[in-house]
Structures are given as structure tokens and as C-alpha cells.
C-alpha positions in Angstrom: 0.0 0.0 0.0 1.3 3.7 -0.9 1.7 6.4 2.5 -0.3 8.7 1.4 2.7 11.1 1.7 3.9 9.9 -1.5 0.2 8.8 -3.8 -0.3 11.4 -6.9 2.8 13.7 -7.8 2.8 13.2 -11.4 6.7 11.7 -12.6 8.4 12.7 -9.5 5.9 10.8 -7.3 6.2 7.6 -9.2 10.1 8.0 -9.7 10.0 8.6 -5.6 8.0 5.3 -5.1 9.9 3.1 -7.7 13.1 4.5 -6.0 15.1 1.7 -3.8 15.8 4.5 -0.9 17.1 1.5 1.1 20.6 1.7 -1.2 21.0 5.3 0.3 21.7 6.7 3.4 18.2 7.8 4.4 16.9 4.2 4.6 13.8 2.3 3.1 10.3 4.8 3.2 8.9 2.6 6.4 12.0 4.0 8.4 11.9 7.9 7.9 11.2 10.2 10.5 7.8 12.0 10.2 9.6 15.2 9.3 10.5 14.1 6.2 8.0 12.3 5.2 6.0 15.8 6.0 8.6 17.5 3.6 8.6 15.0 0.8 4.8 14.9 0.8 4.7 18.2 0.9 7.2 19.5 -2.1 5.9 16.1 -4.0 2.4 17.7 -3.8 3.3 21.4 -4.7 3.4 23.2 -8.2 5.8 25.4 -7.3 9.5 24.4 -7.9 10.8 22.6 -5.0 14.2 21.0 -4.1 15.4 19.0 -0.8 18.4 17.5 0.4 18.6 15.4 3.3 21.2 14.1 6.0 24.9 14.4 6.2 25.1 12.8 2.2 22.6 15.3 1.4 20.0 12.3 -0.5 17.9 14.5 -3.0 14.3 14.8 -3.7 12.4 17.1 -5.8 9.0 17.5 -7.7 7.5 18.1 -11.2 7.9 21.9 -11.2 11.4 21.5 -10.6 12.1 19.3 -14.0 12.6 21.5 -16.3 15.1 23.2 -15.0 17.2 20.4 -15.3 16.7 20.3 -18.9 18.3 17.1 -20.2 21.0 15.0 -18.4 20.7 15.2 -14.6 17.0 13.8 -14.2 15.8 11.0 -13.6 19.0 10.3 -12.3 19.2 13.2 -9.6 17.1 11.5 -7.4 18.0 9.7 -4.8 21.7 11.0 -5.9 24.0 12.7 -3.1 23.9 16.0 -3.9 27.9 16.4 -4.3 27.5 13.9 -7.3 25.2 15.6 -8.5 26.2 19.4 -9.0 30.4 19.0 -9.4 30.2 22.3 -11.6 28.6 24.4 -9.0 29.1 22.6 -5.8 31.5 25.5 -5.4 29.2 28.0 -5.2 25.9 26.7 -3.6 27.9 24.0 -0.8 28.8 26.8 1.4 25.2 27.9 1.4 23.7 24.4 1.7 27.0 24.5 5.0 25.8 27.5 7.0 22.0 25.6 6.5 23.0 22.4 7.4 25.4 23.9 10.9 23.5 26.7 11.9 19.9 27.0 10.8 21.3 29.7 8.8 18.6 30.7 5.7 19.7 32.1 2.6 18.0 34.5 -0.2 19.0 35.2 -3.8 17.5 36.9 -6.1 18.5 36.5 -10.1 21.6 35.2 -9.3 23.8 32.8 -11.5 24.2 29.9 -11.1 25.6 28.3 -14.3 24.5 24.4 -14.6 25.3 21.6 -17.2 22.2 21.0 -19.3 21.1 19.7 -22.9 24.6 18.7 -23.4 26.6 22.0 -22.5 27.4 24.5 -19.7 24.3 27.1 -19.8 23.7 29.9 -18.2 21.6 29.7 -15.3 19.5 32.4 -13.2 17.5 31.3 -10.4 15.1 33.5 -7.4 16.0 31.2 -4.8 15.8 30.7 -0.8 17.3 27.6 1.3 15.6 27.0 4.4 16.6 24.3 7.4 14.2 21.4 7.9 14.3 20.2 11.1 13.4 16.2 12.2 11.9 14.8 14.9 14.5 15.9 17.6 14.6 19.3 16.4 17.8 19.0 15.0 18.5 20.1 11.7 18.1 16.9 9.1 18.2 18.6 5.5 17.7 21.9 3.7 14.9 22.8 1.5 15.1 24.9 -1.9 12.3 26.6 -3.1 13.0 28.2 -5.9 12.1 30.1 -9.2 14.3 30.1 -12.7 14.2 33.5 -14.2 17.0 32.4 -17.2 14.3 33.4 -19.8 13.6 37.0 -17.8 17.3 37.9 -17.1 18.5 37.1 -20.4 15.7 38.9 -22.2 16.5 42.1 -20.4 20.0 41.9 -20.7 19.9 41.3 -24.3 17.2 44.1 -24.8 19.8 46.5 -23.0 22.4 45.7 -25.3 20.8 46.0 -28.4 19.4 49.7 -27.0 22.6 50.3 -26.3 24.0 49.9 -30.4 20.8 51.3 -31.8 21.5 54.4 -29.9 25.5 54.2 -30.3 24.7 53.6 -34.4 22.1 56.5 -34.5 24.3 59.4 -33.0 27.4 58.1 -35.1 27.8 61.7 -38.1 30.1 58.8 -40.3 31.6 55.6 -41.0 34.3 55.6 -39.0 32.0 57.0 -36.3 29.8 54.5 -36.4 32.0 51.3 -36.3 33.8 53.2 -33.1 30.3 53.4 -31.5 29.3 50.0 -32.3 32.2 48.3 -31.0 32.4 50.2 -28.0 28.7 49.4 -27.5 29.5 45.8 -27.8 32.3 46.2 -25.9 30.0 46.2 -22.5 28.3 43.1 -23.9 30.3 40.3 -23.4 28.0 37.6 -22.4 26.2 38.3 -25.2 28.1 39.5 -28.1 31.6 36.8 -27.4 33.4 39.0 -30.0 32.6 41.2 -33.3 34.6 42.3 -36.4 33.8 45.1 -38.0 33.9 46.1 -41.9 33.3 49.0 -44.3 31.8 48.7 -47.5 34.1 50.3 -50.3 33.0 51.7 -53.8 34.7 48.9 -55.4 35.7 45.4 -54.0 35.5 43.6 -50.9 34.1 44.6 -47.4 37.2 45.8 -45.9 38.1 44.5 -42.1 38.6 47.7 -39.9 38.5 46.5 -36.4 37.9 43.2 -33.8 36.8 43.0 -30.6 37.3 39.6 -28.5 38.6 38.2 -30.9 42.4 36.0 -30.3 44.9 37.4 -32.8 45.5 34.0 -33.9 41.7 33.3 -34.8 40.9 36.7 -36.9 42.1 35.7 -40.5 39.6 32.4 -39.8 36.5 34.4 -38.7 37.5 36.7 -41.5 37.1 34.1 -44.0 34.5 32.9 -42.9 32.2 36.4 -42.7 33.4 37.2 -45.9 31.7 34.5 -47.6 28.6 36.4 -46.3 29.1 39.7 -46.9 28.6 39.8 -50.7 25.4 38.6 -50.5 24.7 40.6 -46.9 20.5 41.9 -47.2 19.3 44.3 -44.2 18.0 41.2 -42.1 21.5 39.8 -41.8 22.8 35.7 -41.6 23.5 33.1 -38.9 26.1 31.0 -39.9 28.5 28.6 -38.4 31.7 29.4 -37.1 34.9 27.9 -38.0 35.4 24.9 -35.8 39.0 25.7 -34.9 38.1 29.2 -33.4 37.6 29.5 -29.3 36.8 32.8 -28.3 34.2 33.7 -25.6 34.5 36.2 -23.0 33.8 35.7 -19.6 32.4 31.9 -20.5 33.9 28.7 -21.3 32.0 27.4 -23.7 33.4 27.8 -27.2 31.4 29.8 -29.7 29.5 28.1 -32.4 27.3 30.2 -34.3 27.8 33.4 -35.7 25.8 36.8 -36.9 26.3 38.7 -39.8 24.4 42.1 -40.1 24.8 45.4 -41.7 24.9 48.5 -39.0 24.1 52.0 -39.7 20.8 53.6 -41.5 18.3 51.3 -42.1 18.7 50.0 -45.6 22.5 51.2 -46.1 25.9 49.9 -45.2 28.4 52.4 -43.5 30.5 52.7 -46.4 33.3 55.3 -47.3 
């Protein structure tokens, strides 16, 4: 027979029943103080992202809401998994957190703060509203810390992103030239890092190619291949612009570790027009 602790709660609840809790430090279901139980059911039976770890391996458990955040890789597998195992790329920056819980009681807030996980096959960029909170068992000491939590990726990114590009539109506008305007753009973009990993800039000449007038994060060593590579594009450049790939040998991205793997070509300046000379 189910507790009724653990009936309903969609994937989680049947991955949380299936699970042999027996192989982990927190024992089989039948054994668990009525604190946790209390906190399992509770979070299993919540829409709202939740997150727990428990005891000194810190045994995780977590509901539907919480899923997608995960994106692909870490779930099903996360549960039941020690938390340590679980999180190696940012156990650095949440363990001392999940410390001061577990010792002292002590609760912590965050708001829109990164916290960069491995998902869908790559490091991402993470931003999560977040609080953890002690959970106490049935001698009042503290048995595990809870995480109720929001991820505000889509939100942060969106306004960060919207920033940037008010930022060139106004830097291109006030340009009075060419020259002007490539100055202002890359100084624009300059501020963008996370966004914008590097940028070359051209001017349009009467007669031939696009000529190559400046680079910003951009290696010396990978400049002639992103040159190449943008300059297939730029003949046949219209005002909406081109993704394209970017040379497989070339590893430049500010401020992240992931190398770069798409690129954008797009003419600045007046609408319509190429800053030419």
C-alpha cells in the first residue's frame, strides 16, 4: 500500500516510489522520520519548484515543477543522488550555502543570481530566485535543507539582451560617419560580453571587398579564420543579416567557457545602407 505522503505527484511521485531509498543513506520509506516524510509529501504535492536535500550525504528529492530546470541529463538520475554527485560544476558555489543551513539553521536569499548548470549537453547559463531554508526532524535538530526556488533564465537574459541592443541602436544613430559609427558599435558591444563573445567590423568600399577595420574579442590568432568565414557572407549581406556557423578551430568567448559556435552577420548603420566610405 502507498503512505499517502507519496500517492499522486505526477513523474516525481512515481520515480520517488519506484526508488530503492534503502541503497541510500536515508533508509527504506517505512524508516523515515515524520519530518521528512512531512517535507517530501509536501514539495511532491506542490506546483511550485521545489528541491530537498537530506542528512549528512545530502539524498535529493524534488517535484515536477522543478524538472525543467534540469533540462536534459541530470534527471531521472538526480534523485535519490547525493547531492555532491550531482552538481560538481557548481558545488562550489551553492555548498557553502547548503554549510551554513545544514550547521547553523542559517537561511539564505538570492535573487536572479547565477548559477551556471550543465544542461542539454553544454554549460548554460543559469538564473535562479531562490531561498534555502533548514528542515528540522523529529529531535529538532537540523536533518536537510529545502530549496524553493524560481528560474528567471528566460527574464534575465531577455532584459540583458534588450539592454544591449538599445545600447548599439543608440550608439549607431548618433554616429555623423563611418568611422564614427563602427567606433560606436564596438564600444557598445564592448560592455556586452556575455552576449556578443566578439565582433569584427567592416566598411563597405565603392569597389571590392568589405574591408576588415576592427575586432573585438577576438584572439589574434583566430581573426584571419572568422575573417574568411564572414566574408563568404558579406557579398550577399541583405538588411535582415545571416546566422552562420563558425569555424570549428576558433575559441573565443569572453567571460564563459563554452566555445562559440554560431555566428551573426548584419549590416549597421541607417536602415537599408551599409556604413560605407
Amino acid at each position: 500500500m502507498v503512505p499517502t505522503f507519496l500517492a499522486g505527484g505526477g513523474e516525481c511521485g512515481a520515480l520517488l516510489r519506484a526508488f530503492p531509498w534503502s541503497t541510500t543513506a536515508v533508509g527504506p520509506v517505512e524508516t523515515w522520520p515524520a519530518s521528512l516524510k512531512t517535507t517530501v509529501g509536501t514539495l511532491l504535492h506542490s506546483r511550485h519548484p521545489m528541491f530537498l536535500w537530506w542528512g549528512p550525504d545530502l539524498i535529493q528529492f524534488y517535484n515536477d515543477a522543478y524538472v525543467p530546470s534540469f533540462g536534459k541529463g541530470k534527471h531521472p538520475a538526480a534523485m535519490g543522488q547525493p547531492g555532491a554527485e550531482c552538481w560538481q560544476e557548481i558545488w562550489p558555489i551553492i555548498w557553502p550555502q547548503i554549510d551554513e543551513v545544514m550547521r547553523h539553521g542559517t537561511p539564505s536569499w538570492n535573487e536572479d543570481h547565477l548559477v551556471p548548470i550543465y544542461r542539454n549537453g553544454r554549460l548554460e547559463e543559469v538564473f535562479w530566485t531562490y531561498g534555502y531554508s533548514p528542515v528540522f526532524d523529529d529531535d529538532g535538530r537540523i536533518g536537510g535543507t529545502l530549496v524553493v526556488c524560481t528560474e528567471t533564465t528566460t527574464r534575465v537574459l531577455a532584459e540583458r539582451r534588450l539592454d544591449s541592443l538599445r545600447r548599439l541602436a543608440e550608439a549607431a544613430s548618433l554616429a555623423t560617419n563611418a568611422n564614427a559609427v563602427i567606433e560606436a558599435s564596438a564600444e557598445a558591444l564592448s560592455a556586452s560580453g556575455r552576449d556578443v563573445a566578439f565582433a569584427l567590423f567592416y566598411q563597405a568600399a565603392s569597389a571590392g571587398p568589405p574591408r576588415l577595420l576592427r575586432s573585438i574579442g577576438v584572439p589574434d590568432d583566430a581573426v584571419e579564420s572568422l575573417d574568411e568565414a564572414c566574408r563568404r557572407e558579406l557579398e550577399t549581406l541583405t538588411d535582415a543579416g545571416t546566422t552562420l556557423t563558425a569555424p570549428p578551430d576558433v575559441r573565443v568567448a569572453r567571460g564563459w567557457p563554452e566555445p562559440v559556435s554560431n555566428m551573426f552577420v548584419a549590416p549597421i548603420g541607417r536602415l537599408g545602407s551599409w556604413p560605407s566610405a
